[in-house]
PyMOL Python script that loads the backbone (N, CA, C, O; Angstrom):
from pymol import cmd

cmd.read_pdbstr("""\
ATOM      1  N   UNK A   1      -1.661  -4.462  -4.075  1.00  0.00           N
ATOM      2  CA  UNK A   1      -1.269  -4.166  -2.737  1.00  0.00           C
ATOM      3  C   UNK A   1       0.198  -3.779  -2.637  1.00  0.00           C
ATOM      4  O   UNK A   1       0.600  -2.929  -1.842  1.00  0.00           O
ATOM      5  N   UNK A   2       1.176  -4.613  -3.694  1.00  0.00           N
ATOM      6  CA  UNK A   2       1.946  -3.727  -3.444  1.00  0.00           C
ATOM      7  C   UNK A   2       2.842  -2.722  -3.681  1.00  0.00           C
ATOM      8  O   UNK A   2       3.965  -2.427  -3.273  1.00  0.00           O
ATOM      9  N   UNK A   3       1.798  -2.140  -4.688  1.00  0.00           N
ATOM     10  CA  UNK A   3       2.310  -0.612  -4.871  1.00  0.00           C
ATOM     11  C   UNK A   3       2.381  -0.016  -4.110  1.00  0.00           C
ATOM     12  O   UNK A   3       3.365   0.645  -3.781  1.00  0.00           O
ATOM     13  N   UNK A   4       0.587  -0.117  -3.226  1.00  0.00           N
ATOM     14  CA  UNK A   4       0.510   0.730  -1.987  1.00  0.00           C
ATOM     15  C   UNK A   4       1.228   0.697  -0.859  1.00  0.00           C
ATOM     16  O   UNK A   4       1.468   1.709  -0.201  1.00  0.00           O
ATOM     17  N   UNK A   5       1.729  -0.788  -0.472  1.00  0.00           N
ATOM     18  CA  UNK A   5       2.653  -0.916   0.436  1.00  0.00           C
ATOM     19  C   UNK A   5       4.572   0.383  -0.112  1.00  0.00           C
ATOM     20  O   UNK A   5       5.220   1.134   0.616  1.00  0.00           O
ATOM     21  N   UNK A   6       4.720   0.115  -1.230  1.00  0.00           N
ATOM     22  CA  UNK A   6       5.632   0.739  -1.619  1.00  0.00           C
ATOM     23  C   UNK A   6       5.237   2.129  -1.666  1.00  0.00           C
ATOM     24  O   UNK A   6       6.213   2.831  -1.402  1.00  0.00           O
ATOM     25  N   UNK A   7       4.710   2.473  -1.782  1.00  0.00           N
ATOM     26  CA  UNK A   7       3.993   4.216  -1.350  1.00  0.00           C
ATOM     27  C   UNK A   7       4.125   4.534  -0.009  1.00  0.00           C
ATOM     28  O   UNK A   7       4.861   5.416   0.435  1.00  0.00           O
ATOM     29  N   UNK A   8       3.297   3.697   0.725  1.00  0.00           N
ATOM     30  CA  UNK A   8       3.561   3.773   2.153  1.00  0.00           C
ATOM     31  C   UNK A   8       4.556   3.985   2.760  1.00  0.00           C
ATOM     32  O   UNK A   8       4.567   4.676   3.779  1.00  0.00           O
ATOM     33  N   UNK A   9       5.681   3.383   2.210  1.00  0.00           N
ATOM     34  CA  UNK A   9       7.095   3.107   2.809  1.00  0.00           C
ATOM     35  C   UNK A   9       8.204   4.701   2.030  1.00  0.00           C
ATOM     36  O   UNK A   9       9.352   5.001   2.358  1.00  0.00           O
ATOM     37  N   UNK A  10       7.556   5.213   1.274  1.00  0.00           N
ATOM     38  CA  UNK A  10       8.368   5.934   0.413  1.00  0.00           C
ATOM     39  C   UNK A  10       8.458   5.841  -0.696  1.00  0.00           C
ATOM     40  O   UNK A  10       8.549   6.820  -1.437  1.00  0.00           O
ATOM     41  N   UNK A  11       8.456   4.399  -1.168  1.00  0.00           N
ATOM     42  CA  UNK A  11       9.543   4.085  -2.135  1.00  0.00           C
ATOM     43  C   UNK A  11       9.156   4.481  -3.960  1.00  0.00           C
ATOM     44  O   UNK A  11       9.758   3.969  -4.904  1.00  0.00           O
ATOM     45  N   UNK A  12       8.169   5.367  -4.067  1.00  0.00           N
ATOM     46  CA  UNK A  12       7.274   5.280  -5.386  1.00  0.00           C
ATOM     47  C   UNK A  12       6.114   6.102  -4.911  1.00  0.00           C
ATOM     48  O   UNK A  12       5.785   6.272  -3.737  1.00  0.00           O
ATOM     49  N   UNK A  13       5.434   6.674  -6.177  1.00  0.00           N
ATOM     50  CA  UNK A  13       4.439   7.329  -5.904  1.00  0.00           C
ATOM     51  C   UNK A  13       2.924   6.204  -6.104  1.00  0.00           C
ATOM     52  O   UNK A  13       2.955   5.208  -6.826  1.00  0.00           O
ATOM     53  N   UNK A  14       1.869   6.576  -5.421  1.00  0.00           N
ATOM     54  CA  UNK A  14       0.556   5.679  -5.639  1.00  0.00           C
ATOM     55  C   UNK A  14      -0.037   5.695  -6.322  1.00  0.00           C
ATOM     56  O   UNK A  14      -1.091   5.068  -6.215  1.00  0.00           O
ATOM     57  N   UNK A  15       0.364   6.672  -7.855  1.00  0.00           N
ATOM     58  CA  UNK A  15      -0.096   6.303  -8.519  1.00  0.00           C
ATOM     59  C   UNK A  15      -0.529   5.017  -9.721  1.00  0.00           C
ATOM     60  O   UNK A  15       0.332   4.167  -9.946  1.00  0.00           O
ATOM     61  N   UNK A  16      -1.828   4.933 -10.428  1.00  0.00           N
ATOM     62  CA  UNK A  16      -1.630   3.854 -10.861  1.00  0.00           C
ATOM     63  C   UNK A  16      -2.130   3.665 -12.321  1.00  0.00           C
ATOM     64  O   UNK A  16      -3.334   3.850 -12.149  1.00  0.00           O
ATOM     65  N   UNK A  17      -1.974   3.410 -13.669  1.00  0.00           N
ATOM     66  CA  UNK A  17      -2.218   2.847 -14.599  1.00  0.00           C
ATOM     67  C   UNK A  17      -2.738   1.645 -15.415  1.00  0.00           C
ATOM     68  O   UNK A  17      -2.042   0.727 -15.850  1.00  0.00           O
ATOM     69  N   UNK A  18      -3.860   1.772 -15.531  1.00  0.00           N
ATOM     70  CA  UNK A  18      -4.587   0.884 -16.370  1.00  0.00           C
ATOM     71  C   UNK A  18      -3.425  -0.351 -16.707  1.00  0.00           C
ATOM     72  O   UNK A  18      -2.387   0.022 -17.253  1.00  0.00           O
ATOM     73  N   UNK A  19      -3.572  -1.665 -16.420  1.00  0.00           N
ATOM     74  CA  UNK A  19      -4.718  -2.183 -16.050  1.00  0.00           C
ATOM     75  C   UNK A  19      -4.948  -2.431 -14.549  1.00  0.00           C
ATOM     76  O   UNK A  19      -5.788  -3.117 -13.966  1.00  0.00           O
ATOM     77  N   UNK A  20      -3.756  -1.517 -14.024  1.00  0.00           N
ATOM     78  CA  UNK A  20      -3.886  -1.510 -12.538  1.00  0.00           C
ATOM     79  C   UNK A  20      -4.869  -0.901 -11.891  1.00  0.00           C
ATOM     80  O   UNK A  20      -5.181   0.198 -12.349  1.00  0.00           O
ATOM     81  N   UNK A  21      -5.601  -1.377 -10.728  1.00  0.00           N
ATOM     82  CA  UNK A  21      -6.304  -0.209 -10.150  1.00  0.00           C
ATOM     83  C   UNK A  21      -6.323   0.101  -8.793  1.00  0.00           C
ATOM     84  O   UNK A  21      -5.980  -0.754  -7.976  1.00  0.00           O
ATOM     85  N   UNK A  22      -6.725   1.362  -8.398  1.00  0.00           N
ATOM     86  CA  UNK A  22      -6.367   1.493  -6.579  1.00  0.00           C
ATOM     87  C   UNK A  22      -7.147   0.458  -5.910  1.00  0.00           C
ATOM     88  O   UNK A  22      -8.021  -0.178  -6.499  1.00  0.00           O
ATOM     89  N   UNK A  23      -6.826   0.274  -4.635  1.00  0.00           N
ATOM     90  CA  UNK A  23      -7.454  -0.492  -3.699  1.00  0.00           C
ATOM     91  C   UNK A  23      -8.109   0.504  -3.238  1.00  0.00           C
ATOM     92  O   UNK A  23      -8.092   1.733  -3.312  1.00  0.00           O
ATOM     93  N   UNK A  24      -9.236  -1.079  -2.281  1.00  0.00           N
ATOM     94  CA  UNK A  24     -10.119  -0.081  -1.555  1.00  0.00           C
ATOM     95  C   UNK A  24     -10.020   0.131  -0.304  1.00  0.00           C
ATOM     96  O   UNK A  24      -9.547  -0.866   0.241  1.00  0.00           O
ATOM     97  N   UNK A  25     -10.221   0.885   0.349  1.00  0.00           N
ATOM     98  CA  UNK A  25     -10.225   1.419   1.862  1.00  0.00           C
ATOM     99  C   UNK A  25      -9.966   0.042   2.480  1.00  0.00           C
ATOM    100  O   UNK A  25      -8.770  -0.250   2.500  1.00  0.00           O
ATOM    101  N   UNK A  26     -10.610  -0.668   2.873  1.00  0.00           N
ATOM    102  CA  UNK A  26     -10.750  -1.937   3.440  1.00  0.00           C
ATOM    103  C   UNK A  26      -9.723  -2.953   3.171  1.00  0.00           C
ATOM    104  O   UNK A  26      -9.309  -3.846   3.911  1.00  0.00           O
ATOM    105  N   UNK A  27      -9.349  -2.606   1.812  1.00  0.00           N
ATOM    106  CA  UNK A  27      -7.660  -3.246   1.184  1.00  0.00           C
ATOM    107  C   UNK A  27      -6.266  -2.728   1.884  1.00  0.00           C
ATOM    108  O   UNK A  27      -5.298  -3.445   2.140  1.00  0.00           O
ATOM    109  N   UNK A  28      -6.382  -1.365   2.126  1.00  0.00           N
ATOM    110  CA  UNK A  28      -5.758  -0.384   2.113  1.00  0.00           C
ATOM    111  C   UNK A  28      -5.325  -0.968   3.228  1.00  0.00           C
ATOM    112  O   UNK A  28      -4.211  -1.473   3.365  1.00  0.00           O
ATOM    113  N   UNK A  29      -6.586  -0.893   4.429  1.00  0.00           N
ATOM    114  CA  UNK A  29      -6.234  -1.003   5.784  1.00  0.00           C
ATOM    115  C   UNK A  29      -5.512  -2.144   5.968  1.00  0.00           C
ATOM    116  O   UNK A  29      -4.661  -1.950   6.835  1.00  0.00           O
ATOM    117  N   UNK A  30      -5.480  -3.452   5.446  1.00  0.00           N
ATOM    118  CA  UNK A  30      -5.367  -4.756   5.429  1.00  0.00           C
ATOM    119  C   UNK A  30      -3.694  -4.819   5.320  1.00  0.00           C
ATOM    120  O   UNK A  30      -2.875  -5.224   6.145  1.00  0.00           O
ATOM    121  N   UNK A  31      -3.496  -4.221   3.889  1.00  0.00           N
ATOM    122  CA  UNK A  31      -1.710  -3.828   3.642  1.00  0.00           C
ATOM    123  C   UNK A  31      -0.943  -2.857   5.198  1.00  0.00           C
ATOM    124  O   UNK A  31      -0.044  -3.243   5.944  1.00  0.00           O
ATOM    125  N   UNK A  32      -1.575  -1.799   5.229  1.00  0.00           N
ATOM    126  CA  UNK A  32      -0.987  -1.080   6.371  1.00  0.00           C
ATOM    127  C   UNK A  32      -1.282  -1.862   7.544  1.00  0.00           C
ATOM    128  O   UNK A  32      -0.438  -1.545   8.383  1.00  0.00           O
ATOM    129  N   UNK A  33      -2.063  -2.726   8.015  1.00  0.00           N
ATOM    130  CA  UNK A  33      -1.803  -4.124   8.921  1.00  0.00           C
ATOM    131  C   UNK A  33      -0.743  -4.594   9.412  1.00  0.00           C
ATOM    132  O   UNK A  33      -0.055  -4.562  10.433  1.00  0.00           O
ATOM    133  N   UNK A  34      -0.821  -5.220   7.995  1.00  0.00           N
ATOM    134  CA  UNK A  34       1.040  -5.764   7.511  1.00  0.00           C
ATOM    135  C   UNK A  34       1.938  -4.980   7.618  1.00  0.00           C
ATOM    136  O   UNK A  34       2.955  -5.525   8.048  1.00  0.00           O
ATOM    137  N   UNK A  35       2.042  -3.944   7.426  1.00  0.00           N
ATOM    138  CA  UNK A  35       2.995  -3.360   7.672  1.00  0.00           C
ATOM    139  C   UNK A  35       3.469  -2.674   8.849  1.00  0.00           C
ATOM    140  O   UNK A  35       4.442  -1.929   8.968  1.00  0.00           O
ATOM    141  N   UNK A  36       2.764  -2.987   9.554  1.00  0.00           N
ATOM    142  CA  UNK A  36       2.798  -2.707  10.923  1.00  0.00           C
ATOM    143  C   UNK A  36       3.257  -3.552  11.771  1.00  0.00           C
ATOM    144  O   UNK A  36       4.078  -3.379  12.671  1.00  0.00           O
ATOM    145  N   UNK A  37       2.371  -5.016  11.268  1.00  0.00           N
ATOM    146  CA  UNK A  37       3.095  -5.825  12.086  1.00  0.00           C
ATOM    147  C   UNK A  37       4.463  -6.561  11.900  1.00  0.00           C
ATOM    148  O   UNK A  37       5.028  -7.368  12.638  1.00  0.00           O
ATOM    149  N   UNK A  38       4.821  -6.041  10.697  1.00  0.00           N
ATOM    150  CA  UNK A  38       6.176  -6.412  10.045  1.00  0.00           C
ATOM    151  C   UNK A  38       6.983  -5.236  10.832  1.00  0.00           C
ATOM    152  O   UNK A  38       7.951  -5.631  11.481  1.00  0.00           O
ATOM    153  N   UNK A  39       6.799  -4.314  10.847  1.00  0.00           N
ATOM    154  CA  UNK A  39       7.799  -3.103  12.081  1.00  0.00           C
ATOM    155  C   UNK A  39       7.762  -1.995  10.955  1.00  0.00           C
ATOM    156  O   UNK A  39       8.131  -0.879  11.322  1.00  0.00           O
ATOM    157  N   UNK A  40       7.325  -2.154   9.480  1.00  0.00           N
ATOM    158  CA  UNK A  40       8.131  -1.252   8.577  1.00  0.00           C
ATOM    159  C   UNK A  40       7.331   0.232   8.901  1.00  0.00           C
ATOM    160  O   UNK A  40       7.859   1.340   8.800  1.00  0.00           O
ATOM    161  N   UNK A  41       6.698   0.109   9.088  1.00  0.00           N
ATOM    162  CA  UNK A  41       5.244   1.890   9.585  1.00  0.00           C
ATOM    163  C   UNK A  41       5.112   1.326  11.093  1.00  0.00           C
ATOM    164  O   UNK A  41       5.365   0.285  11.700  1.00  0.00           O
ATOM    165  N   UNK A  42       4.435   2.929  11.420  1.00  0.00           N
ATOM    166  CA  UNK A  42       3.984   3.114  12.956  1.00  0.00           C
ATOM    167  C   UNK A  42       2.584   3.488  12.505  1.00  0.00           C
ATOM    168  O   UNK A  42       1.719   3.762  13.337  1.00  0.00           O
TER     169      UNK A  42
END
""", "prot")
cmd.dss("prot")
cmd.show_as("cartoon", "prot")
cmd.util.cbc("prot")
cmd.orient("prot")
């Protein structure tokens, strides 16, 4: 989660490397949540 959060924000690209793997939609939404209700995204 928080790569994607760091993608989100700018800070890094989303990509990801073994043994990492992407989240899923439903993950996704959960992080951008948070980050919303933290102020950092609209």
């Amino acid at each position: 989660g928080v790569k994607y959060a760091m993608s989100r924000l700018g800070l890094c690209s989303d990509e990801v490397r073994l043994p990492l793997v992407g989240l899923s939609d439903p993950t996704k939404a959960l992080v951008e949540e948070g980050l919303r209700h933290a102020g950092l995204i609209n």
